[in-house]
N, C-alpha and C positions, 0 to 999 in steps of 0.2 A: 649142542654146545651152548653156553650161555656168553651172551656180548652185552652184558649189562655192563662193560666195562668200558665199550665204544662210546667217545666224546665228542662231539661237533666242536669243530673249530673254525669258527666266521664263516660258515657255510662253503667252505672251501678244503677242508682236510680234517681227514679224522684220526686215531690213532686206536689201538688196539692192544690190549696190555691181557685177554684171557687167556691165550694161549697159553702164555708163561705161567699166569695164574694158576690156573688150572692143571695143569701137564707139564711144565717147566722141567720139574727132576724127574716125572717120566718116560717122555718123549720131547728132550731140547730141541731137537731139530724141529720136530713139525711144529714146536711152539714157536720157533723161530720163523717159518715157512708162514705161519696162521697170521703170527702181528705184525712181521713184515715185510713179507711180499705180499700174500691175499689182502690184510688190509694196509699197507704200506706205497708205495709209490708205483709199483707195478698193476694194481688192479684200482683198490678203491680209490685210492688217491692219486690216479690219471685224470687230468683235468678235459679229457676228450669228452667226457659223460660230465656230468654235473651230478654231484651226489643223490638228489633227489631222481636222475634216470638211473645211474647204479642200482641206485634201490628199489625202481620199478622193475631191471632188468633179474634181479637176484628174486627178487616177489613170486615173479613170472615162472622162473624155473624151481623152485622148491615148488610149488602148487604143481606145475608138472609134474613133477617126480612123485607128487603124493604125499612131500613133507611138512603135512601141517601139525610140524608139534611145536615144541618149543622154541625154535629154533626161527621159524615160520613167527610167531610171534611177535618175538626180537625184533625179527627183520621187518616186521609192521611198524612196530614201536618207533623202531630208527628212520625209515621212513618217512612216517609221520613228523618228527623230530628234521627231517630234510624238507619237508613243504610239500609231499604226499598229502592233498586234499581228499577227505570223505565221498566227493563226489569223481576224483580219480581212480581211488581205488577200488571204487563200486564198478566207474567201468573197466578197470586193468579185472576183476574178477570174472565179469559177464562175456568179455573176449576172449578171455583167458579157457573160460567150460566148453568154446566148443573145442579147445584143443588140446585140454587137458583131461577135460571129462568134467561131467555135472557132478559125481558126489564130489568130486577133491573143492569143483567151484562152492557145493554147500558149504563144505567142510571150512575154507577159506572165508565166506562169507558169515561165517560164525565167532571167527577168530576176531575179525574186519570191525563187527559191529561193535565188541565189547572194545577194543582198543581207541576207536572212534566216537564212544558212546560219548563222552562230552561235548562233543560237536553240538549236542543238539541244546544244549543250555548255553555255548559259546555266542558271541555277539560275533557280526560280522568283524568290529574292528578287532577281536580277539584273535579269529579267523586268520584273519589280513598278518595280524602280528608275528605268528608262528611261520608264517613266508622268507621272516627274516630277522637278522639277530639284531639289527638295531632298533633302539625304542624307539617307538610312535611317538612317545613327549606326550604335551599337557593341550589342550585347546588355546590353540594359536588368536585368542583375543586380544592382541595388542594390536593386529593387525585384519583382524576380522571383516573392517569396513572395505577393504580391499580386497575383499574375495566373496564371490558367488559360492554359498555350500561351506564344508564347514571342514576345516583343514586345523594341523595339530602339527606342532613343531618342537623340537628333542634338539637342543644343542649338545655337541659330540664333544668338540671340543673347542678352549678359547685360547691357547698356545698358538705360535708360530704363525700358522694362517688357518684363522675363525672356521668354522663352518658348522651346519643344523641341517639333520634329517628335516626334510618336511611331507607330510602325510596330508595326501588331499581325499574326500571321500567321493565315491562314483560321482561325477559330472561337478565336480569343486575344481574351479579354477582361479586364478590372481584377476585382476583387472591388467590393462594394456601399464605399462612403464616402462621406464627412461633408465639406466643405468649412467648416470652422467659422469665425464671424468674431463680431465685439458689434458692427461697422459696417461696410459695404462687404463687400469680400470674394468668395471666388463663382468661379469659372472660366469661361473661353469656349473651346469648341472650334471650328476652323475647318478643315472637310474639305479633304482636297488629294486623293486618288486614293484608289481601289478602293469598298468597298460597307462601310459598318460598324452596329452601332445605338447607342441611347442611351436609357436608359430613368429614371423618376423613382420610386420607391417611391409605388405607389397610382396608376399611369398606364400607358397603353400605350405599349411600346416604339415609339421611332421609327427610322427609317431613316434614317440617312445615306447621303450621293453627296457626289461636287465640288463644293465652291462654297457647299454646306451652312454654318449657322453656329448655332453650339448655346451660347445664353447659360444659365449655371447657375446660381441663387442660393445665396449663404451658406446653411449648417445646411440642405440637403436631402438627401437620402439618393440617392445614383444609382447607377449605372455604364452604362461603355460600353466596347463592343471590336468586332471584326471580325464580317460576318457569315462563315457555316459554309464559304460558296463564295468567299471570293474576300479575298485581302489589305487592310488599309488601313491608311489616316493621315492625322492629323488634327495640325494645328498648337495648341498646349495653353498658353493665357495665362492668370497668375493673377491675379485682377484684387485690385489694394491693397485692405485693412483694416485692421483693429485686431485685437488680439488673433487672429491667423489662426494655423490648424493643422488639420490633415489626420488623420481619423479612418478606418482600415483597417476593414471587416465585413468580414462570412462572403462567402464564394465564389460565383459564379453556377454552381450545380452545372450539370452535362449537363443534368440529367430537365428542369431549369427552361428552362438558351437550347435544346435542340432542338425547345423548342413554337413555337417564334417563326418567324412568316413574313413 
């Protein structure tokens, strides 16, 4: 069956228009069955799995079954297209043979490379990008002197309440600062992709992941940036006050974030 027809939406829902395409006046029903149940709110679009494990889960069982045609393909493609990394699907293949059997994992592993083949001319931050549908933005040099490493900011949007993806790259962090206000005031971070921290002056650093969401109060002392292994980005709202302005500190040297695990 071809699903060249399947669309990502905000990494969060897809929708599904071959069935109809395809088999519509042959078989309405199962077109109906194909675009909206299998890929409609009953399977793909259950937010219990996150599109990109769907897609590992569906990967898994065609390669068991033996179906590496077309189909198998697609479902790499889309994948891929959900944040299926080159070096996931290498190891979903290699677990995959002792339970599927080694020619299907050959066979698999043939499909795998030419659909991944770009990876290997890809930049990391290209890499990073396909993680998620918001841009990475331009090299954040207005504010450069305030950051260890080398970070990139994409303003979303400047309606109602402001806010900028910011893209930090492995171990790029802010320096320590103030969010000052006399009422309201304050920052919210909301993680979208990679691993980053976030720490308060007088607290243990925390971790950020996906989905994360980091309220800041007025006049406290913080920072946050990437962790050491691995990219991220976090959506950056400032939440309205009075009297509001932004207080630069000293730096997160080295000797301080390499203690942090």
């Amino acid at each position: 069956m071809a699903f060249n027809n399947i669309t990502l939406m905000a990494q969060s829902k897809i929708t599904q228009t071959a069935g109809r395409t395809v088999l519509g006046e042959f078989a309405p029903k199962f077109a109906e069955l194909n675009d909206d149940v299998l890929f409609g709110k009953a399977v793909w679009n259950d937010s219990t799995l996150s599109l990109h494990d769907h897609s590992m889960v569906t990967i898994s069982i065609l390669l068991g079954k033996g179906l590496v045609d077309s189909s198998f393909r697609s479902h790499l493609e889309m994948g891929k297209k959900h944040g299926i990394t080159r070096k996931e699907i290498a190891a979903l293949l290699t677990q995959a043979a002792f339970y599927a059997g080694w020619p299907n994992a050959w066979a698999g592993f043939r499909v795998a490379k030419e659909v991944w083949a770009d990876d290997d001319a890809a930049t990391e931050k290209e890499r990073f990008q396909q993680q998620m549908i918001l841009p990475i933005g331009e090299p954040n040099t207005a504010y450069a002197k305030y950051f260890i490493g080398n970070s990139y900011l994409a303003p979303i949007s400047k309606e109602q309440i402001p806010f900028s993806n910011v893209t930090f790259e492995p171990g790029c962090r802010n320096n320590w600062h103030i969010h000052h206000a006399t009422k309201g005031g304050g920052q919210m971070l909301v993680c979208v992709a990679g691993k980053g921290w976030y720490q308060e002056e007088g607290k243990p650093a925390v971790q950020m992941l996906p989905g994360d969401v980091i309220h800041i109060p007025a006049n406290v002392k913080h920072w946050h940036g990437a962790a050491a292994d691995s990219w991220f980005a976090h959506l950056a709202f400032e939440v309205p006050g009075e009297n509001t302005s932004n207080e630069w500190l000293e730096p997160v040297t080295d000797e301080y974030y390499n203690k942090l695990e």
